[in-house]
C-alpha positions in Angstrom: 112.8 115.9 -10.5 114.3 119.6 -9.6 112.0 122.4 -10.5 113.3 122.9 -14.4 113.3 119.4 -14.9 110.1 119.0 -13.9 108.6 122.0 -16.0 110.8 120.6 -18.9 108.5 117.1 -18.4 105.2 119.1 -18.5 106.2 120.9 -21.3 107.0 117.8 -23.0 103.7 116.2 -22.4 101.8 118.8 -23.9 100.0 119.6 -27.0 101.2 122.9 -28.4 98.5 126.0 -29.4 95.1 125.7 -28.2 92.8 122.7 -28.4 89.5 123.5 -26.4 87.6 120.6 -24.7 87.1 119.6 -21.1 87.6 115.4 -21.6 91.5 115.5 -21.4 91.3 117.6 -17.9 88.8 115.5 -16.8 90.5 112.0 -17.9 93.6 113.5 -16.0 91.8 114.4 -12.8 90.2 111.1 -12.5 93.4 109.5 -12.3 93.8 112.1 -9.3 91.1 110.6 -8.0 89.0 114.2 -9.1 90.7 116.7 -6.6 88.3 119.2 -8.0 85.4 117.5 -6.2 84.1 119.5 -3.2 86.4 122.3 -3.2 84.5 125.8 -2.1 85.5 128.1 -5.1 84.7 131.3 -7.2 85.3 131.0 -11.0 86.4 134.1 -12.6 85.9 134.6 -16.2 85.4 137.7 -19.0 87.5 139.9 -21.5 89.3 142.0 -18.9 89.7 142.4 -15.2 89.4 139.1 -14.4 93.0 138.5 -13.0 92.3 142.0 -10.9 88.6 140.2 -9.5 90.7 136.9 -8.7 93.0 138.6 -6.7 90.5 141.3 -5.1 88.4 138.0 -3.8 91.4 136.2 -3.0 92.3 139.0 -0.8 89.1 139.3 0.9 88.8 135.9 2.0 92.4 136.0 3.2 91.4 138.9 5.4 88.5 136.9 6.3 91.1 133.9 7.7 90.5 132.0 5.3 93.4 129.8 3.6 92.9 130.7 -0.7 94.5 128.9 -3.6 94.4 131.3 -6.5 95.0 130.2 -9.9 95.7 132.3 -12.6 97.4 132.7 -15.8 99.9 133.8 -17.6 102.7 134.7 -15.5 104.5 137.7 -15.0 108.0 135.8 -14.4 107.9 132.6 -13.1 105.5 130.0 -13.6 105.3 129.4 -9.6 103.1 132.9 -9.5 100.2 130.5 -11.6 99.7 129.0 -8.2 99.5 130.8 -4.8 98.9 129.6 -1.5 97.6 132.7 0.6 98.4 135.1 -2.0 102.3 133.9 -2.2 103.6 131.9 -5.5 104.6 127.9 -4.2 108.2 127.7 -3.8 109.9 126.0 -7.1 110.3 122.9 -5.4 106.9 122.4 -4.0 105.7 122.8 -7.6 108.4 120.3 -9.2 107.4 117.9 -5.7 103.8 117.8 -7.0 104.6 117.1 -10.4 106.9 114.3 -9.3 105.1 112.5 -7.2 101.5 112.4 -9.5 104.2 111.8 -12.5 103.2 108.0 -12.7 99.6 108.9 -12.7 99.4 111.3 -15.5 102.3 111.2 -17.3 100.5 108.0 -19.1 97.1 109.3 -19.3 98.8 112.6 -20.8 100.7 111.1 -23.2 97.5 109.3 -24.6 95.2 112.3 -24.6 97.6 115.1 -25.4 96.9 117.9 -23.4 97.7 121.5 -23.7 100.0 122.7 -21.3 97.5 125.0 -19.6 95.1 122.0 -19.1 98.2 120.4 -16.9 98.8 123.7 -15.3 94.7 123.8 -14.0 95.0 120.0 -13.1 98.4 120.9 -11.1 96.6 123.2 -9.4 93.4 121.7 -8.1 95.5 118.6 -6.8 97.2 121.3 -5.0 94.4 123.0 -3.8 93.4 119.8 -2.3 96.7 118.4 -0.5 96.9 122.4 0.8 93.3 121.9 2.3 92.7 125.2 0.9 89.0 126.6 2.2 88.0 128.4 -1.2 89.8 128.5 -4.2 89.9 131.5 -6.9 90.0 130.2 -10.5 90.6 132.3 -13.5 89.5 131.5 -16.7 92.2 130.7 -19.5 90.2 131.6 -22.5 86.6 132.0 -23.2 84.8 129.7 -20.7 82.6 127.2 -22.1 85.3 124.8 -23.5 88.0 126.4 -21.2 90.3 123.5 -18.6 88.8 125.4 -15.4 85.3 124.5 -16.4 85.8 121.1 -14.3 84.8 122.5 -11.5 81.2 123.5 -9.7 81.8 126.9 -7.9 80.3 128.2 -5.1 80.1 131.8 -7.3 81.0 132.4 -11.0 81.6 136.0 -12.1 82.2 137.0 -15.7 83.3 140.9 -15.3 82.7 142.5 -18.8 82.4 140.9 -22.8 84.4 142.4 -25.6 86.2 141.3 -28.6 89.4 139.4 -28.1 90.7 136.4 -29.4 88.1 136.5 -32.6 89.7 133.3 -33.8 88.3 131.1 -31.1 85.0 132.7 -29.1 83.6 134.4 -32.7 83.4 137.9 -34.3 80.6 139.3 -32.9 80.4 140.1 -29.3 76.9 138.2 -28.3 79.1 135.0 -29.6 81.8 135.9 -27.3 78.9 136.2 -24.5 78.2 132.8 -25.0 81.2 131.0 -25.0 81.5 133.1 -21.3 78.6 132.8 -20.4 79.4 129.0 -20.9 80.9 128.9 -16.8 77.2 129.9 -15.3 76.0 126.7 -13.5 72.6 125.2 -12.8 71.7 127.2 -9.2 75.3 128.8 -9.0 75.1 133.0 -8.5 76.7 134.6 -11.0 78.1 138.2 -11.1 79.0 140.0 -13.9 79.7 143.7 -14.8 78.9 143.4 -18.8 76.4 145.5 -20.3 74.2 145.5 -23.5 73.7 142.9 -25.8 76.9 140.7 -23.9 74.5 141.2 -20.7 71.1 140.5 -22.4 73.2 136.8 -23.4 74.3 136.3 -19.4 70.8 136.8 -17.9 69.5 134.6 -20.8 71.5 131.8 -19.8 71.3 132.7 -15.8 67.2 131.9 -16.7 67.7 128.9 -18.2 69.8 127.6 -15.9 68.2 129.0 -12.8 71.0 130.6 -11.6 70.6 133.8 -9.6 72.2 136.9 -11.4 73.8 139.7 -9.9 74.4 142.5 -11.9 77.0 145.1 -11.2 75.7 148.3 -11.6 72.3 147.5 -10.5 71.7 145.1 -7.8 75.5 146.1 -6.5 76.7 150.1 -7.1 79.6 151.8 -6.4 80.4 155.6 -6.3 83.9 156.8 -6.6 85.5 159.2 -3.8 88.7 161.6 -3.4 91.8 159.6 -3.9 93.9 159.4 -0.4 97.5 158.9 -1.4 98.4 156.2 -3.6 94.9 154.6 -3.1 91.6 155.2 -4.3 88.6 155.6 -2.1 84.9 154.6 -2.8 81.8 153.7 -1.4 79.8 150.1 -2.3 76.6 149.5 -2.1 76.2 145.7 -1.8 73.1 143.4 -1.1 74.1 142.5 2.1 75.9 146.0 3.6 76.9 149.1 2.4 80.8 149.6 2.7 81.9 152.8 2.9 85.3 154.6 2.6 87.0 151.6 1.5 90.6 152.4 0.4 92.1 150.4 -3.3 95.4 150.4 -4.4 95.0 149.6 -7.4 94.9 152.5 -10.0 92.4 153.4 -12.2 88.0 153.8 -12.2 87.9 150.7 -13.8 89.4 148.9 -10.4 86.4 150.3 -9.1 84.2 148.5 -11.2 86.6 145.5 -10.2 86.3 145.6 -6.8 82.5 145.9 -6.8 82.1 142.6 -8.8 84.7 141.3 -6.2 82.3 142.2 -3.6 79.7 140.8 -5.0 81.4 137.4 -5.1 82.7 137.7 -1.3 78.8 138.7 -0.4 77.9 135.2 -2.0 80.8 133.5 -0.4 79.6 134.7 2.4 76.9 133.2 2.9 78.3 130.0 3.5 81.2 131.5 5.1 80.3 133.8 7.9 84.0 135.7 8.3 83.6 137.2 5.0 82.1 140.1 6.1 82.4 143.7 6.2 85.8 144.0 8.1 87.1 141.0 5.6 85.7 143.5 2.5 87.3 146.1 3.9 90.9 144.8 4.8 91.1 142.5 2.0 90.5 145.2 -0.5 92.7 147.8 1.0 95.7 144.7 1.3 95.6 143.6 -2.8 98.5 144.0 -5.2 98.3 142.6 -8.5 101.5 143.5 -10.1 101.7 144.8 -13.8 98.1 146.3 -14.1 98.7 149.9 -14.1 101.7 149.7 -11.4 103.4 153.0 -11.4 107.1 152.8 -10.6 108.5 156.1 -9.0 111.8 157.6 -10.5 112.7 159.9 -13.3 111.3 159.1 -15.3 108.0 157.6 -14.0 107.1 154.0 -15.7 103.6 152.4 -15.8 103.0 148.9 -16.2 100.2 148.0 -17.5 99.2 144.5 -19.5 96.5 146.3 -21.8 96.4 144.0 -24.5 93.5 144.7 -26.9 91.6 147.5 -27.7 89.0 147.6 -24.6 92.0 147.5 -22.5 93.5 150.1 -24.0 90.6 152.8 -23.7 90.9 152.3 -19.8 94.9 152.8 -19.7 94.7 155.6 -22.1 91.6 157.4 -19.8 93.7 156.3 -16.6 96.7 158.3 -18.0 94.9 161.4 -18.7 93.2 161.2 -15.5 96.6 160.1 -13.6 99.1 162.6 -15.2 97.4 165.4 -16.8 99.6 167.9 -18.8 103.1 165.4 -18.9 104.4 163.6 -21.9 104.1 160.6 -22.6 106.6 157.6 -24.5 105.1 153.9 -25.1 107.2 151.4 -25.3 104.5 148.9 -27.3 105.0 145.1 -27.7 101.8 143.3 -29.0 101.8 139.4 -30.1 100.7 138.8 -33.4 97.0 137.3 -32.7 96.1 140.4 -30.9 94.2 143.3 -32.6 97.5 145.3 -33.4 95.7 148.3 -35.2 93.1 148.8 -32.4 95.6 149.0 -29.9 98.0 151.1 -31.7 95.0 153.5 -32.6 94.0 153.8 -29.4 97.6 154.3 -27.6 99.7 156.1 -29.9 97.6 159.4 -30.3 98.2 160.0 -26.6 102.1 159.1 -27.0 104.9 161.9 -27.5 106.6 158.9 -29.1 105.8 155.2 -29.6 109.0 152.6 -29.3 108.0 149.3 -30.9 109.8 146.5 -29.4 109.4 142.4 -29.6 107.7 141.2 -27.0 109.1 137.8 -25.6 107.3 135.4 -26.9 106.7 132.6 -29.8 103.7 134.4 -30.8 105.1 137.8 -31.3 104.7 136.6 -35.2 106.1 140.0 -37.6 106.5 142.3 -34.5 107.4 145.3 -36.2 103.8 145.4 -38.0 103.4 147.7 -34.9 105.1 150.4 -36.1 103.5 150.8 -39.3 100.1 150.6 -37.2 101.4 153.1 -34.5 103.2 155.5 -37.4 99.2 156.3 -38.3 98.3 158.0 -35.2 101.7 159.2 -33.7 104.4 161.1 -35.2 107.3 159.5 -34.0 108.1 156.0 -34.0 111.1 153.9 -33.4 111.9 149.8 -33.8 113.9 148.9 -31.4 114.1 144.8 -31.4 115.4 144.0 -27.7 113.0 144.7 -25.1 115.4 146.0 -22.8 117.1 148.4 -25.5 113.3 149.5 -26.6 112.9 150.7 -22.2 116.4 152.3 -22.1 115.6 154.3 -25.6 112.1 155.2 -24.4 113.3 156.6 -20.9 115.9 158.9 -22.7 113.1 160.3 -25.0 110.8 160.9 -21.9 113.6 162.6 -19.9 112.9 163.5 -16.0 110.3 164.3 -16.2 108.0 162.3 -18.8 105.6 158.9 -18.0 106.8 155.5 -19.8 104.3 152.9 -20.8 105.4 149.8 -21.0 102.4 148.2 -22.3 100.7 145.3 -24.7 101.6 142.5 -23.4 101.8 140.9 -20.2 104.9 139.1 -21.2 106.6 142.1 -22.2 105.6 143.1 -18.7 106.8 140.6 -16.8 110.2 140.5 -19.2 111.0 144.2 -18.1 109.3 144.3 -14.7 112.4 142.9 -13.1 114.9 145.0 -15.2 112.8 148.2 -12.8 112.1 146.9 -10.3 
């Protein structure tokens, strides 16, 4: 099969919406002969950051000379960026080779358990961890934790970065239920790391004592203190168990990278202790090499655009405060896409009293459900506020309103992101 045929066949294996449950991954890897088995990895869970932490520890072991298979989800635009190999997306056709040749394997199985299309996607990827011989392998969690398709697998480290609410409708309304279904990736003996706070963290250390697994807690037993920004990166000082790594340089914009790159520190510190080149020069260099494209990326040109995949209302305090912080005194225009089981009104009430003018678009995507709800949410906070269906109209509109010299946010949802990230860039 060529590479669209071959996403075409996955796609038409699987189960549509979300159906949590670890049996149909595991069915499907045992015809694989369970390629999960074994592998040296970090599992990377919680509300937000989590992509950022994947590729912050994926960097540091690939400055360390490591060979990392990173896993993560969704996309930007193309499905090959789901799986790297040393930080690059597979090529289309190593991606529709895998497929092909394991087709007689699962195709079957699948078709009798009816997975979801993401519990394919985390199966793809562990068999292709193993025929890459990868050394560690960086997981991200889908959704929630417990029940989520990554949870086959028995990390060297598990981090869960922060707890808020987000996706109600599946981990619960209250944020010590969220905690739990998070917490739900913590193994018997494995470290885990976590940034939360509160009641989320009083729920993590519960379940770290139950199940004997050592706790590091960011902001405690690992600190970090900001410095001057030098250029387009971000200094600061951490203060891990092991060292204390100073002056390190981040590219990635905004404090709460910071926060980011200490729990990714954290993680490499416990990696490291199995694997010796993960040390200080590997902290250094890996953090000072990461991109992660789409969280806060600021594009130069007149006007200036920011990318930025805030998608609920936790999200959105940070890209607001990073805003402020990042262009004092200039106006700003959102162009604001948000899907319709995300917390429209928390977002918009956030975002749009910061906005000059808010431009509601659609974003991409099957769940984008009655899109221009948006505007009435957004129309509470901010005075002006245009529809503008096509997501590629709503950029042009919103870069005439800003002029030269205004800021663009193109922000709420990462497939909104990745839709007009190329049309930039």
């Amino acid at each position: 099969m060529h590479y669209e045929e071959a996403l075409e066949a996955v796609r038409g294996l699987a189960a549509t919406g979300v159906n949590f449950g670890l049996e149909r991954v595991r069915e499907l890897l045992a015809v694989l002969g369970d390629p999960q088995a074994g592998l040296f990895a970090a599992h990377i869970g919680g509300t937000n950051g989590k992509g950022s932490v994947a590729a912050l520890v994926s960097a540091i072991a690939r400055a360390g000379g490591l060979k990392v298979g990173t896993f993560t989800s969704p996309h930007l635009s193309s499905y090959t960026e789901r799986f790297l190999i040393d930080g690059q997306p597979v090529t289309g056709e190593r991606l529709a080779g895998l497929i092909t040749t394991h087709w007689n394997l699962l195709a079957p199985v699948a078709r009798q358990v009816r997975p979801t299309e993401f519990e394919l996607h985390t199966v793809l990827a562990l068999q292709l961890f193993r025929e890459e011989r990868v050394d560690v392998a960086v997981l991200e969690v889908g959704l929630g934790g417990r029940l989520d398709a990554t949870n086959v697998i028995r990390p060297a480290v598990a981090v869960i970065t922060n707890v808020a609410l987000d996706h109600q409708e599946y981990l619960g309304e209250t944020i010590a239920e969220i905690a739990r279904e998070k917490a739900g990736i913590i193994k018997p003996g494995v470290p885990l790391v976590t940034a939360a706070e509160g009641g989320a963290l009083d729920v993590i250390a519960g379940a770290c004592r139950e199940l004997d697994a050592p706790l590091v807690r960011v902001g405690a037993d690992v600190r970090w203190e900001p410095r001057d920004d030098s250029g387009e990166k971000q200094g600061l000082d951490i203060y891990g168990r092991r060292a204390v790594y100073r002056g390190l340089a981040l590219p990635l914009a905004g404090r709460h990278q910071q926060v980011n790159a200490a729990c990714a520190v954290a993680a490499a510190e416990v990696l490291g202790e199995h694997a010796p080149s993960l040390g200080p020069r590997a902290i250094r260099e890996g953090l000072a090499a990461v991109n992660w494209p789409g969280r806060f990326e600021v594009l130069a040109g007149q006007p200036t655009v920011v990318l930025d995949a805030a998608h609920n209302p936790a999200a959105a305090v940070v890209l607001r405060d990073t805003l402020v912080a990042r262009f004092p005194g200039r106006e700003i225009i959102l162009v604001l896409g948000v899907l319709g089981d995300k917390d429209r009104a928390g977002i918009a009430a956030v975002l749009a009293p910061a906005a000059r003018a808010v431009v509601v678009t659609r974003p991409p995507s099957e769940r984008a459900g009655d899109w221009e709800r948006v505007a009435v949410e957004a129309g509470k906070h901010c005075a002006r506020v245009e529809t503008v269906p096509d997501c590629r109209a709503a950029l042009t509109r919103a870069q005439i309103l800003a002029g030269a010299g205004g800021v663009v946010v193109v922000t709420g949802s990462i497939y909104l992101i990745g839709a007009l990230r190329s049309a930039i860039t």
